[in-house]
One Martini backbone bead per residue (centre of mass of N, CA, C, O) as a GRO file, in nm:
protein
   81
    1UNK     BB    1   6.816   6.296   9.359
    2UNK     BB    2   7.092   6.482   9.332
    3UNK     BB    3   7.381   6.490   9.162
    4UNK     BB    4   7.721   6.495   9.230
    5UNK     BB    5   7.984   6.598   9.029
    6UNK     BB    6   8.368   6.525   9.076
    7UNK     BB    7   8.654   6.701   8.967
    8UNK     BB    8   8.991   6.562   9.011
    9UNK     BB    9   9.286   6.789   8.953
   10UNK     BB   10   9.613   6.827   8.808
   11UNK     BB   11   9.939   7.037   8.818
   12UNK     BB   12  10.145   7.225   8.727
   13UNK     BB   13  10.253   7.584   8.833
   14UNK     BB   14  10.397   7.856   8.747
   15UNK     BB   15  10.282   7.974   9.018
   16UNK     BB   16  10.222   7.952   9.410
   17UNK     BB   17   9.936   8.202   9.349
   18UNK     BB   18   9.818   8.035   9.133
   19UNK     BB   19   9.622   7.846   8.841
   20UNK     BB   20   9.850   7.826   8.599
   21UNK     BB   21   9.925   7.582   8.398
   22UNK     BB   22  10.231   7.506   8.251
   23UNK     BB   23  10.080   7.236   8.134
   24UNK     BB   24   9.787   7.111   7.980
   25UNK     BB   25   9.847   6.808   7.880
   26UNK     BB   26   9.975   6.784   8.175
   27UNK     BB   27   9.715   6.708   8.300
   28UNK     BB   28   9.592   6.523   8.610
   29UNK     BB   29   9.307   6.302   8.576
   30UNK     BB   30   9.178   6.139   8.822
   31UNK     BB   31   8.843   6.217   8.807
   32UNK     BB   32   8.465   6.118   8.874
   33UNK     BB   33   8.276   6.186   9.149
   34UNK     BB   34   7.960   6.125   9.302
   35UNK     BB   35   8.123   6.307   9.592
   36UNK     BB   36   8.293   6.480   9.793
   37UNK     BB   37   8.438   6.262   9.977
   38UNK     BB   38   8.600   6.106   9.768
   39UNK     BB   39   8.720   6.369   9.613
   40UNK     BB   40   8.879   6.421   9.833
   41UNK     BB   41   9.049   6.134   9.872
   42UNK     BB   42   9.147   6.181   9.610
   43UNK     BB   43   9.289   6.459   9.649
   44UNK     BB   44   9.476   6.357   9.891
   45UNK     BB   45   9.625   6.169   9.754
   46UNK     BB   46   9.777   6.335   9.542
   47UNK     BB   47   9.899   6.523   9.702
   48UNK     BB   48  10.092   6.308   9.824
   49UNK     BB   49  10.257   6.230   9.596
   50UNK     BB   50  10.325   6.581   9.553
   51UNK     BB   51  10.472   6.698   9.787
   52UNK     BB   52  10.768   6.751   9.658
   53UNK     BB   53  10.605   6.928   9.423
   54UNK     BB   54  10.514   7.272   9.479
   55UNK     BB   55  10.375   7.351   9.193
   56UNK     BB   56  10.151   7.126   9.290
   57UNK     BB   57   9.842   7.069   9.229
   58UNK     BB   58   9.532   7.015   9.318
   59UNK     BB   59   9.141   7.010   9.216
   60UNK     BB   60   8.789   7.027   9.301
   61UNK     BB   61   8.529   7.031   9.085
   62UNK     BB   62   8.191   7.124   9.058
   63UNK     BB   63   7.979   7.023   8.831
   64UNK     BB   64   7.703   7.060   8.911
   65UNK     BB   65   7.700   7.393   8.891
   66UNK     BB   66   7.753   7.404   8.550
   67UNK     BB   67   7.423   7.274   8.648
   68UNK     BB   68   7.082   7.409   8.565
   69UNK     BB   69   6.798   7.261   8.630
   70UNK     BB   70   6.584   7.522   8.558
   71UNK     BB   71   6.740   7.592   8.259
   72UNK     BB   72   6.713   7.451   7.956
   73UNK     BB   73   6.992   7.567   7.978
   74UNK     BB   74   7.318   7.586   7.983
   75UNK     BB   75   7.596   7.791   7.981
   76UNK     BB   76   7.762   7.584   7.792
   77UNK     BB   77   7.527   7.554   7.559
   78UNK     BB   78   7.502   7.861   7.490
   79UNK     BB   79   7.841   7.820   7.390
   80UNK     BB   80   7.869   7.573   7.174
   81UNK     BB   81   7.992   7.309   7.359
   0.00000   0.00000   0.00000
């Protein structure tokens, strides 16, 4: 079975209609979950604890996509990262 890892952060955002962080020292990492739905719940508490700052958003990054399987190395390895 293929693991499936998701991280879960955010933090405010310069514009409300983009995705650049205004701080990124201050992004809040919530955490890398094992599973969709887990990453889901973790999504959805931070989001309701920041209702209140419109520029706040949180967003869940599929972890798996950034690793192929079939590849000798990952496009990220190939990056010398």
């Amino acid at each position: 079975m293929t693991q499936r890892l998701h991280l879960v952060f955010g933090g405010e955002l310069t514009d409300l209609d983009g995705t650049e962080f205004r701080d990124t020292s201050a992004i809040d990492v919530v955490g890398v979950f094992p599973d969709f739905a887990s990453a889901q719940a973790a999504w959805k508490g931070a989001a309701q604890r920041t209702v209140d700052s419109a520029h706040t958003r949180y967003f869940i990054a599929h972890l798996h996509r950034l690793m192929d399987e079939e590849r000798e190395t990952s496009p990220t390895a190939e990056l010398g990262i």
